[in-house]
C-alpha positions as a Python dict, from the first residue, in 0.01 Angstrom:
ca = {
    (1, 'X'): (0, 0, 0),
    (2, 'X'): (238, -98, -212),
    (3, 'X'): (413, 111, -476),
    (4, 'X'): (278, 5, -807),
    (5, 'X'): (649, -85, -1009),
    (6, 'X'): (731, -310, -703),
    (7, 'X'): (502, -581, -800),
    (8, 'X'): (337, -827, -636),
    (9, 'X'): (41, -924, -474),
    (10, 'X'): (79, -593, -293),
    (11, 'X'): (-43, -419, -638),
    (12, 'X'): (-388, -254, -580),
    (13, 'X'): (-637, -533, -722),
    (14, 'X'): (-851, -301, -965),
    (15, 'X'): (-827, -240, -1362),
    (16, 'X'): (-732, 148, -1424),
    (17, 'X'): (-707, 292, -1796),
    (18, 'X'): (-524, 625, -1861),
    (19, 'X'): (-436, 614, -2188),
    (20, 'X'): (-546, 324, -2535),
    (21, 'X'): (-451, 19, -2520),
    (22, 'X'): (-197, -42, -2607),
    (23, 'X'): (-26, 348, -2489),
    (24, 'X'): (207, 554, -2626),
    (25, 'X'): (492, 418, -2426),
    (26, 'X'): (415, 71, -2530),
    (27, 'X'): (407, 149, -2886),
    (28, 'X'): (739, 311, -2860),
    (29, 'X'): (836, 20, -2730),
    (30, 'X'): (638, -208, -3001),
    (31, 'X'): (863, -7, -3254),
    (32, 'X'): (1217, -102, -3041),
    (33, 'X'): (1063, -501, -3021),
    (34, 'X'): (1015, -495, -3441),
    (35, 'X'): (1408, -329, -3464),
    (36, 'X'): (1544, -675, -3272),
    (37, 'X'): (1297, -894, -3197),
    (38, 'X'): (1263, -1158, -3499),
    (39, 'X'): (939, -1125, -3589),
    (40, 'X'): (848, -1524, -3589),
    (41, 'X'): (790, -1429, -3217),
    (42, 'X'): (446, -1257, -3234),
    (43, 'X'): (300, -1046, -2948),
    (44, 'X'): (-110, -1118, -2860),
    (45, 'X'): (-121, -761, -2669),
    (46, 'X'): (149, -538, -2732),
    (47, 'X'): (128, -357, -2367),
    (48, 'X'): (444, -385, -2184),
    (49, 'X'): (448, -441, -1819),
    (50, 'X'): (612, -351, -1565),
    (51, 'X'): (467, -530, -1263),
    (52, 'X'): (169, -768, -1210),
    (53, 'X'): (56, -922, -912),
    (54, 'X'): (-281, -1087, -784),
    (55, 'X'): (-485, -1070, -1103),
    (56, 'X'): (-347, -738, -1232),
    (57, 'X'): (-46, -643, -1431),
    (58, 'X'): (32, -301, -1466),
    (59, 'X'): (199, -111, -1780),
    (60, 'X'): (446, 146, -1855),
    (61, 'X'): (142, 354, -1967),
    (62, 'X'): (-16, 329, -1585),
    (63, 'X'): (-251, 125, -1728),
    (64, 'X'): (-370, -140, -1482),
    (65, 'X'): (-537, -479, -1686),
    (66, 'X'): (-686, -762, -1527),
    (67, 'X'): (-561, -1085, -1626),
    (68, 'X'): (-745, -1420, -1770),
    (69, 'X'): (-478, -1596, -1880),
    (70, 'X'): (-171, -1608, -1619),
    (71, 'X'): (91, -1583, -1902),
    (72, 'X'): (-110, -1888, -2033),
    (73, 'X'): (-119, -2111, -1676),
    (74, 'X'): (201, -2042, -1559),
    (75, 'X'): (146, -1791, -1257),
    (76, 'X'): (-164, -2008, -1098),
    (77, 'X'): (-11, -1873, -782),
    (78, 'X'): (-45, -1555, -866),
    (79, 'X'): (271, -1344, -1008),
    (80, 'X'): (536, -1230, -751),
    (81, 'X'): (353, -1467, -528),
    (82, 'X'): (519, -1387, -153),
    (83, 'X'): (633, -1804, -84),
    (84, 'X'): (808, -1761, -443),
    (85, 'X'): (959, -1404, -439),
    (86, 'X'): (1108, -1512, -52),
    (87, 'X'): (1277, -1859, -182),
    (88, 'X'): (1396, -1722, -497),
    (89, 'X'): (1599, -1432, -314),
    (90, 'X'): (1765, -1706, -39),
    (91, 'X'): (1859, -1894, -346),
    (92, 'X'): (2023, -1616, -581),
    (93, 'X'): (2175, -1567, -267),
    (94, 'X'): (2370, -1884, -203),
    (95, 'X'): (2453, -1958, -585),
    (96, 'X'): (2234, -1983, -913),
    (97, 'X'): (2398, -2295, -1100),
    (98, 'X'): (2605, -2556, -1077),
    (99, 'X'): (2440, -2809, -1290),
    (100, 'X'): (2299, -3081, -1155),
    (101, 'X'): (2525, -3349, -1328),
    (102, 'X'): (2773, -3171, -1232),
    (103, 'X'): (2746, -3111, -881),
    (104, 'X'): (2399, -3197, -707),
    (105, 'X'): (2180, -2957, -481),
    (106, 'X'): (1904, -3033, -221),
    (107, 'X'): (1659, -2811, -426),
    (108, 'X'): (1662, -3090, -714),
    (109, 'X'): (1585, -3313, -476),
    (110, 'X'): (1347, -3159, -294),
    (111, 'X'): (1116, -3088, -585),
    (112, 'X'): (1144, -3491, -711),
    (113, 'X'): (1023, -3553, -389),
    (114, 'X'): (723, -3308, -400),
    (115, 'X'): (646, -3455, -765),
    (116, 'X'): (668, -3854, -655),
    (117, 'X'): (391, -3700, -333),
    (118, 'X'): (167, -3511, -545),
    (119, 'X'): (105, -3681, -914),
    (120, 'X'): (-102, -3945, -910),
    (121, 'X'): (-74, -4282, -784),
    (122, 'X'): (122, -4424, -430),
    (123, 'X'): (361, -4651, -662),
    (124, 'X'): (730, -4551, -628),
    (125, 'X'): (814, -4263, -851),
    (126, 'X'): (1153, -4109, -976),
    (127, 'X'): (1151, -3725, -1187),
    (128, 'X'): (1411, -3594, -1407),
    (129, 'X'): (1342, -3205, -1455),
    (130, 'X'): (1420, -2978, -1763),
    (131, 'X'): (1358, -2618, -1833),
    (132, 'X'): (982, -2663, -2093),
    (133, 'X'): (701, -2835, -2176),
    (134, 'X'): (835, -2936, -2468),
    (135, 'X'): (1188, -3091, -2331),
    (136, 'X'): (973, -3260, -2070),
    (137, 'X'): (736, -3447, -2329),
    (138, 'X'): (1030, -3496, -2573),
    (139, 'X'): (1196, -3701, -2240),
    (140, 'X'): (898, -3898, -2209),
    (141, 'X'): (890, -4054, -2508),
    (142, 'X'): (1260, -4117, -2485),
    (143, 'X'): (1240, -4302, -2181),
    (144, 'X'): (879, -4488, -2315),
    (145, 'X'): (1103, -4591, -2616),
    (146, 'X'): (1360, -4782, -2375),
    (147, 'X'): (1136, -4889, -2080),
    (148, 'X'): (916, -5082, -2379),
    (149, 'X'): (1149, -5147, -2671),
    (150, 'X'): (936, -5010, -2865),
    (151, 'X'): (933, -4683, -3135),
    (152, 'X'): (548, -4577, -3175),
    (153, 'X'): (368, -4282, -3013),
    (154, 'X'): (72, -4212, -3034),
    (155, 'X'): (-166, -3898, -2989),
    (156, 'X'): (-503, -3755, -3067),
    (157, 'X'): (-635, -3448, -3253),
    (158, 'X'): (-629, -3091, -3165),
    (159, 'X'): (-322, -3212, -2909),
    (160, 'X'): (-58, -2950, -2858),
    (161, 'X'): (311, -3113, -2704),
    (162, 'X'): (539, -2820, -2787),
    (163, 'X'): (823, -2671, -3086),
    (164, 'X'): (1018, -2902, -3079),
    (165, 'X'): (1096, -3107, -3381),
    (166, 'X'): (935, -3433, -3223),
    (167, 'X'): (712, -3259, -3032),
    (168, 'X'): (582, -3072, -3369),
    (169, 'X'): (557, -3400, -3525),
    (170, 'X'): (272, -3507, -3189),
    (171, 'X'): (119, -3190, -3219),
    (172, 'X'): (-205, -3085, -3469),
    (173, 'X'): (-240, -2763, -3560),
    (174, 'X'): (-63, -2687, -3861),
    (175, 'X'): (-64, -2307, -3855),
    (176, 'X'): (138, -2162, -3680),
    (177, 'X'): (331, -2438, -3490),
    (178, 'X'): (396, -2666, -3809),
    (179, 'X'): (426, -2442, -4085),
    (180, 'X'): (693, -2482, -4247),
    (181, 'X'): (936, -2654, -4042),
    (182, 'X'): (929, -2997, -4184),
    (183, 'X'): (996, -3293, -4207),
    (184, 'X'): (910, -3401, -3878),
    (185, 'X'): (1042, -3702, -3665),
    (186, 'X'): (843, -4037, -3782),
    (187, 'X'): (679, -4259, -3569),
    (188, 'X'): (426, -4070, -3456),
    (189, 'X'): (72, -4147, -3512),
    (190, 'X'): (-300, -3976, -3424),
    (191, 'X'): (-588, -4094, -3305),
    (192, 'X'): (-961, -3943, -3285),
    (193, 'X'): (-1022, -3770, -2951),
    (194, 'X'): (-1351, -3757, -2742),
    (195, 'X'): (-1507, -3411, -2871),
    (196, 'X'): (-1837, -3460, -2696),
    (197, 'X'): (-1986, -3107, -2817),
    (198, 'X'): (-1906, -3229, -3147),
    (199, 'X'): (-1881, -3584, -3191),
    (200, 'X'): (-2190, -3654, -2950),
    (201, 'X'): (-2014, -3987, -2813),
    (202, 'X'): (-1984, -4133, -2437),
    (203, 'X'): (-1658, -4193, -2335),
    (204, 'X'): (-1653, -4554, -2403),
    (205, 'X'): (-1802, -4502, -2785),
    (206, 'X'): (-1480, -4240, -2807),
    (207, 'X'): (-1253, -4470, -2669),
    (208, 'X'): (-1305, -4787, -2856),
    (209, 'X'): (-1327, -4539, -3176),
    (210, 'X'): (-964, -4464, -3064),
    (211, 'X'): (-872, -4748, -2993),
    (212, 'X'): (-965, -4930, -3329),
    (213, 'X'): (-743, -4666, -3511),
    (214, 'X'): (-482, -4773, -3279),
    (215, 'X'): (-511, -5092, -3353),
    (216, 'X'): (-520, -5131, -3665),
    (217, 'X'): (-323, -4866, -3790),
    (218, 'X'): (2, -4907, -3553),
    (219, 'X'): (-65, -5181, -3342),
    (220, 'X'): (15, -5240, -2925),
    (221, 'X'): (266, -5423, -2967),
    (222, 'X'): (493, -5130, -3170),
    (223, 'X'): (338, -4877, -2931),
    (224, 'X'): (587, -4734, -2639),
    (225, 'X'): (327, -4506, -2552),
    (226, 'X'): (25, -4314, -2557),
    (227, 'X'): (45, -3929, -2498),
    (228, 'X'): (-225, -3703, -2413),
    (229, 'X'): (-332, -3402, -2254),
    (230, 'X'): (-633, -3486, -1963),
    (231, 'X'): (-802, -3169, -2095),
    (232, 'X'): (-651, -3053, -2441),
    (233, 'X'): (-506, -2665, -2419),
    (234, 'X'): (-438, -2531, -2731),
    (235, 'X'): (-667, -2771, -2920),
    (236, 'X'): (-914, -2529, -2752),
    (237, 'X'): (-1002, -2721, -2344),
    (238, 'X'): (-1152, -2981, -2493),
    (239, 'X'): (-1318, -3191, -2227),
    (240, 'X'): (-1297, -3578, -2305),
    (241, 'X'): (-1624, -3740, -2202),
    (242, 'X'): (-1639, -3914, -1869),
    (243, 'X'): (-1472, -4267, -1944),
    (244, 'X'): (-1283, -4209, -2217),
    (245, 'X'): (-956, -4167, -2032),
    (246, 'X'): (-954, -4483, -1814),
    (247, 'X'): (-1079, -4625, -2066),
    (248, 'X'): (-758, -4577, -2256),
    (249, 'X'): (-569, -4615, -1978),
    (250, 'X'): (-712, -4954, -1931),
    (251, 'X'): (-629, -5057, -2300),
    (252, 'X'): (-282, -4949, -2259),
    (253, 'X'): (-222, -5136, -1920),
    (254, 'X'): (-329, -5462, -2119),
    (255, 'X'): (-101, -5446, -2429),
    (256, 'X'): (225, -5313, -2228),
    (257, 'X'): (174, -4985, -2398),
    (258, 'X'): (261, -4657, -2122),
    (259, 'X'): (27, -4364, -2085),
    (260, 'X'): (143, -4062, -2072),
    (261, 'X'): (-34, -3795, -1898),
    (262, 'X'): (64, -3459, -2074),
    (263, 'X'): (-51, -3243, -1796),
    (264, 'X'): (148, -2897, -1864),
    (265, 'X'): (-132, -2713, -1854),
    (266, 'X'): (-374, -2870, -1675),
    (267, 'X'): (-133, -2973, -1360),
    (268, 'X'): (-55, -2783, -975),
    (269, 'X'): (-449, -2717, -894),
    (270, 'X'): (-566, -2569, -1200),
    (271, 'X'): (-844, -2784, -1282),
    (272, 'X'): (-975, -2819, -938),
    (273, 'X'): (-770, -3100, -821),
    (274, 'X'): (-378, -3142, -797),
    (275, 'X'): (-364, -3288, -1197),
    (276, 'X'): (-652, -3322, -1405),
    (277, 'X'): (-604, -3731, -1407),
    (278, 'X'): (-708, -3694, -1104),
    (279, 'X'): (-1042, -3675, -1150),
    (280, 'X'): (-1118, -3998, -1265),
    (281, 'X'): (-868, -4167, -1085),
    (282, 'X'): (-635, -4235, -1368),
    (283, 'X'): (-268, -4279, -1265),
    (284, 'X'): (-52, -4255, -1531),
    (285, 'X'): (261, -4479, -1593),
    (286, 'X'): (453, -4086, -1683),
    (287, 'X'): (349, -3744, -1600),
    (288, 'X'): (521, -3455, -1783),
    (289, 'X'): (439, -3140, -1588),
    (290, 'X'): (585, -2740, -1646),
    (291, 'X'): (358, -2417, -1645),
    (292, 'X'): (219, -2389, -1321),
    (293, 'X'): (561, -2610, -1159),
    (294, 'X'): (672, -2306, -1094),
    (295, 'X'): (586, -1946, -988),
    (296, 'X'): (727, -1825, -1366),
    (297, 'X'): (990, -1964, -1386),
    (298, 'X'): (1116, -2226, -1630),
    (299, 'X'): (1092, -2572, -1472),
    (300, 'X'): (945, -2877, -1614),
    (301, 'X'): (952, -3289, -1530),
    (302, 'X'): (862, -3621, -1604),
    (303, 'X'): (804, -3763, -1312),
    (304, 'X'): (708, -4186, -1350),
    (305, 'X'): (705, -4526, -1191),
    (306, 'X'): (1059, -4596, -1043),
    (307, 'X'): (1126, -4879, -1258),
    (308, 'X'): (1033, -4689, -1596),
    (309, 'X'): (1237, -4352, -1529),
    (310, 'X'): (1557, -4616, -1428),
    (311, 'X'): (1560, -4769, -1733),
    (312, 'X'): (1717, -4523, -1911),
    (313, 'X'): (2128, -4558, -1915),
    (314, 'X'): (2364, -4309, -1675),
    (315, 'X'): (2406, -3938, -1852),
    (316, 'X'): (2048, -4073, -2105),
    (317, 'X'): (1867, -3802, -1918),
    (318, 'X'): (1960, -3399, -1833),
    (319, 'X'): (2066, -3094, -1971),
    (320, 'X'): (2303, -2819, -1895),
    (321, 'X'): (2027, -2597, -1730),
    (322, 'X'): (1770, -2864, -1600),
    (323, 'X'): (1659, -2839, -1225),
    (324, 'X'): (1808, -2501, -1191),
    (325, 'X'): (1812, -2415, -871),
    (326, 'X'): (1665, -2076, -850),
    (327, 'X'): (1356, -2228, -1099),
    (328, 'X'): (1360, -2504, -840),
    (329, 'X'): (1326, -2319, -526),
    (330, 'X'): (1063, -2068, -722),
    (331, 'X'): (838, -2429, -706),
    (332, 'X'): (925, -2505, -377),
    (333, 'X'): (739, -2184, -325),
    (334, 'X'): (524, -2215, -543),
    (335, 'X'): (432, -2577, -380),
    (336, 'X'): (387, -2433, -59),
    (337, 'X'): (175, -2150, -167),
    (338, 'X'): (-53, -2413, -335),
    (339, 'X'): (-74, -2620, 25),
    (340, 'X'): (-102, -2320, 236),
    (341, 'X'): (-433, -2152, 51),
    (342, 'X'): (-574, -2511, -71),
    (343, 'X'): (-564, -2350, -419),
    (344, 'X'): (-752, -2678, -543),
    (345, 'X'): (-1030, -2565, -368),
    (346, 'X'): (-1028, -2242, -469),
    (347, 'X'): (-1007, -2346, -841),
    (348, 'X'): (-1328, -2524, -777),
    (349, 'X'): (-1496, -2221, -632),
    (350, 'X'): (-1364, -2032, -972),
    (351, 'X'): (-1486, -2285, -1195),
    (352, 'X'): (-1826, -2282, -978),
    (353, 'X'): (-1887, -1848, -1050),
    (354, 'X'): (-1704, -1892, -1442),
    (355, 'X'): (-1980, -2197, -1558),
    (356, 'X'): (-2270, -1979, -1365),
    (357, 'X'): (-2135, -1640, -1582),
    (358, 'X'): (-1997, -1813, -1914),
    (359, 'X'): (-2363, -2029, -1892),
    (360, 'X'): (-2566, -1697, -1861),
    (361, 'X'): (-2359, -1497, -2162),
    (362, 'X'): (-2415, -1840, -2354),
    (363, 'X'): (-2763, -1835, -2299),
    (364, 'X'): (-2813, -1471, -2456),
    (365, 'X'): (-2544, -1496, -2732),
    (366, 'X'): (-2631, -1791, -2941),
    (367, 'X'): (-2300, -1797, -3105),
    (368, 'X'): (-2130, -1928, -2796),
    (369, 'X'): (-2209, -2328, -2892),
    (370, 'X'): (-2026, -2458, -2567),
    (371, 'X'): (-1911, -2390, -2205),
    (372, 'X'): (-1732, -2604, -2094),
    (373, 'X'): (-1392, -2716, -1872),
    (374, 'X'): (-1317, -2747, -1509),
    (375, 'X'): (-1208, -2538, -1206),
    (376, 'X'): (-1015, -2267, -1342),
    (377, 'X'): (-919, -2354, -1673),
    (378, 'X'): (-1288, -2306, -1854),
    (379, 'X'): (-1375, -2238, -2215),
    (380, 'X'): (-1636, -2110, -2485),
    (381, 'X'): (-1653, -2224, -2810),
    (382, 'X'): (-1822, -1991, -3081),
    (383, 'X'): (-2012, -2117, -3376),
    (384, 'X'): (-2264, -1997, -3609),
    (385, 'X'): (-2568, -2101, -3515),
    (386, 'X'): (-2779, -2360, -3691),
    (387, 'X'): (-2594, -2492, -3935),
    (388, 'X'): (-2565, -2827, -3857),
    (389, 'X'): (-2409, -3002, -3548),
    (390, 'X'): (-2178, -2767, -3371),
    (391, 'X'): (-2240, -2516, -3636),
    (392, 'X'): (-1949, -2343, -3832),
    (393, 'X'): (-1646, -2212, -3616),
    (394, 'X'): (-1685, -1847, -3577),
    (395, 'X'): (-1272, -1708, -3561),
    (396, 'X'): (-1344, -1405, -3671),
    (397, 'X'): (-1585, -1338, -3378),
    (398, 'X'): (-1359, -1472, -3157),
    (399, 'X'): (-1093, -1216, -3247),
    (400, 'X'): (-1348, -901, -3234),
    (401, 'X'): (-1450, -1008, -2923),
    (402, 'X'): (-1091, -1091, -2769),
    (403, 'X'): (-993, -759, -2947),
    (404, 'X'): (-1213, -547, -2708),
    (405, 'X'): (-1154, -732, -2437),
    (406, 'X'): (-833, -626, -2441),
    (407, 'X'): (-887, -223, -2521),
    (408, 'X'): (-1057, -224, -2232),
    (409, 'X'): (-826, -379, -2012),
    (410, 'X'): (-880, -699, -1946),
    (411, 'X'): (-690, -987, -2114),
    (412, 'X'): (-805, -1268, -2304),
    (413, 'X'): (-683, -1551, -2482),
    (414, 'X'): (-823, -1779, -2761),
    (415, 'X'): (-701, -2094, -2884),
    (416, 'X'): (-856, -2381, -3042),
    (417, 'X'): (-823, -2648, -3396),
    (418, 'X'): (-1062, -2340, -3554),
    (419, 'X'): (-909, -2065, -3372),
    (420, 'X'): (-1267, -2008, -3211),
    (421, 'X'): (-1257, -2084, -2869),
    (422, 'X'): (-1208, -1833, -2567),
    (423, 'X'): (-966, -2003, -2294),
    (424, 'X'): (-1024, -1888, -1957),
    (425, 'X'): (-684, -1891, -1700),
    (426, 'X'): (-722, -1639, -1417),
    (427, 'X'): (-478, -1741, -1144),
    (428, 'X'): (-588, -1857, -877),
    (429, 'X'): (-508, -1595, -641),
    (430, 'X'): (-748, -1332, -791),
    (431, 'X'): (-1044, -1250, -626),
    (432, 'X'): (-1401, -1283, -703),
    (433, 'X'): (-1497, -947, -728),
    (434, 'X'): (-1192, -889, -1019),
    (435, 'X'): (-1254, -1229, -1164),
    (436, 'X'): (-1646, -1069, -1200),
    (437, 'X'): (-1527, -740, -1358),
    (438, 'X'): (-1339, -895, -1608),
    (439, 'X'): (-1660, -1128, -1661),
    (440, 'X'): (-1838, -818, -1722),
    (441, 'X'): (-1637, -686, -1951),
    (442, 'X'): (-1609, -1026, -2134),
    (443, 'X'): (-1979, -964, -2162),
    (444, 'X'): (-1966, -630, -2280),
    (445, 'X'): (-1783, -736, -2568),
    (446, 'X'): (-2003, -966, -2682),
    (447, 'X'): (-2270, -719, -2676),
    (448, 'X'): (-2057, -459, -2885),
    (449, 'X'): (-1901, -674, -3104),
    (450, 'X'): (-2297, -864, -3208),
}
């Protein structure tokens, strides 16, 4: 067995508490993090760990916690995952920058090749790759704006695109993304999104709904682009009704407008297929991808049709750290850890055991208004019960019950417009019988916290 502080998936797969969560070593700690950490960067869980691995990370305390939200869909592999760890090391080996635009590596390469094979579509492709999210959505637009001639984006409610100061302007929640940062870049305008627990429309009612703001608010033909996420993250896994995204991507194909498939969070087998847009058999004209790319490490791309990613102008496109090549090989492994254990499937067969759990604690908790998502990346939405359609958001519930969750071990995240919705993210490497405990204790916590 391995030694607990070595990490990986090694780490004994089981939740052990010695001490409160959060311990006395991680408050010490807590107290070192307020001396010199500014405290803009908040903490959801103050426990700090020292190695995770499977669906467990492990804490100076001894404390072992099983995680739901895989540092928010980045290790879908599983942290320390073995195909990661063992390309990672031959890279810090050989060297661990160059820069790209400097002087080129295969691992760039290699991982622009594994993007134009796996996002959606057989058309040509090209990727540029950058180190976030929010650089890789930022990009987008840039090269929308020059591959159309054109200056407007648009983008829906509850969408989240990143910090930056564009990406700020595309995103919705005010607090605590927005707040006081302003002004934000122009251009940028929003459109109603398919809410079906809320707004009770098919896909195609949604769509044109959208698609009359669109129109007559901006207009195609000073659109570059539409951006938005195939399942919404932060806006709390909202689940667009079948039709509403081909729908849109229909509407953009006819008025020269590019979508934009924002799949950070939703991309590399979390939702049950390879991206989300897959589901429907959307192909997107750009696909900005990060999170899961790689293993933990920061990595993100656009990846596009050929002709749209080319016509942006030599030295348009980079950045001193994009494509690292230790980030690049950790998706290389990351890649191949995804192809060797069909992790795709195995999202499915997550999703399958979360709806049949989240379905039954919905059933005896009125609160919880709505399960929904798909394959691994499933939610609950809490509202007071009969007050009118969807009911009042219930955030404070949400944060009692998220609270206990985590003092007894097992962590949780919420998101959501309302700040009411649990967001479920094991990675895909745990196993059932931990993915059921934590379930359990989820339940517990509703039941103490009624």
């Amino acid at each position: 067995m391995t030694h607990p502080t070595s990490g990986g998936p090694g780490l004994p797969q089981e939740r052990r508490l010695v001490t409160d969560i959060p311990g006395p070593r991680s408050l010490e700690r807590l107290e070192r993090k307020r001396a010199f950490v500014a405290d803009g960067v908040g903490t959801m869980l103050p426990v700090f760990v020292t190695a995770a691995g499977g669906g467990i990370l492990h804490d100076v305390d001894g404390n072992a916690l099983i995680d739901l939200g895989s540092g928010i869909a980045v290790t879908s592999v599983g942290n320390s995952a073995p195909s990661v760890v063992r390309r990672v090391h031959e890279q810090v080996d050989a060297f661990t920058h160059t820069c790209f635009m400097i002087t080129p590596y295969d691992g760039y390469v290699d991982v622009c090749a594994e993007l134009a094979e796996l996002t959606p579509g057989v058309h040509a492709k090209k990727s540029a790759l950058f180190n976030s999210g929010a650089e890789a959505v930022e990009n987008a637009v840039k090269i929308a704006r020059v591959a159309t001639g054109r200056d407007a984006v648009a983008v829906f409610d509850h969408a989240y695109h990143g910090r930056t100061n564009l990406t700020m302007a595309m995103t919705a929640k005010a607090m605590p993304y927005k707040h006081g940062f302003g002004p934000f870049a122009g251009e940028v305008y929003r459109a109603p999104m398919s809410y079906p627990y809320l707004d009770g429309r098919s896909g195609a009612q949604a769509a044109a709904a959208a698609i009359d703001v669109l129109e007559k608010q901006v207009g195609a033909g000073s659109l570059a682009c539409v951006v938005i996420e195939p399942i919404q993250g932060e806006g709390g896994f909202v689940v667009p009704a079948p039709g509403f995204l081909p729908a849109i991507s229909a509407w953009c194909a006819a008025n020269g407008v590019l979508f934009v498939a924002d799949e950070i969070q939703t991309g590399f087998c979390r939702t049950g297929d390879w991206f989300a847009c897959d589901h429907e058999g959307v192909v997107p004209d750009l696909v900005t991808t990060a999170k899961g790319i790689a293993g933990g490490l920061p990595l993100a791309a656009v990846t596009g049709r050929a002709e749209l990613m080319d016509a942006v102008h030599v030295g348009g496109l980079g950045g001193t750290y994009g494509g690292n090549p230790v980030a690049c090989a950790a998706a290389l492994g990351a890649i191949e850890e995804m192809h060797t254990h069909d992790l795709a499937a195995r999202a499915r067969d997550i999703g399958v055991l979360m709806e049949k759990r989240l379905g039954a604690l919905a059933a005896e908790h009125p609160v919880i208004g709505d399960v929904r998502g798909r394959g691994a990346m499933m939610a609950i939405e809490l509202r007071t019960p009969g007050t009118g359609l969807g009911g009042d958001p219930e955030p404070a519930r949400a944060a009692a019950v998220s609270a206990w969750c985590h003092a007894h071990g097992v962590v949780t995240l919420t998101c959501g417009t309302w700040g009411n919705v649990f967001r479920f993210l094991p990675p895909l490497s745990i196993s059932d019988a931990l993915l059921e405990e934590g379930l359990d204790v989820v339940s517990e916590a509703f039941a103490a916290t009624a």
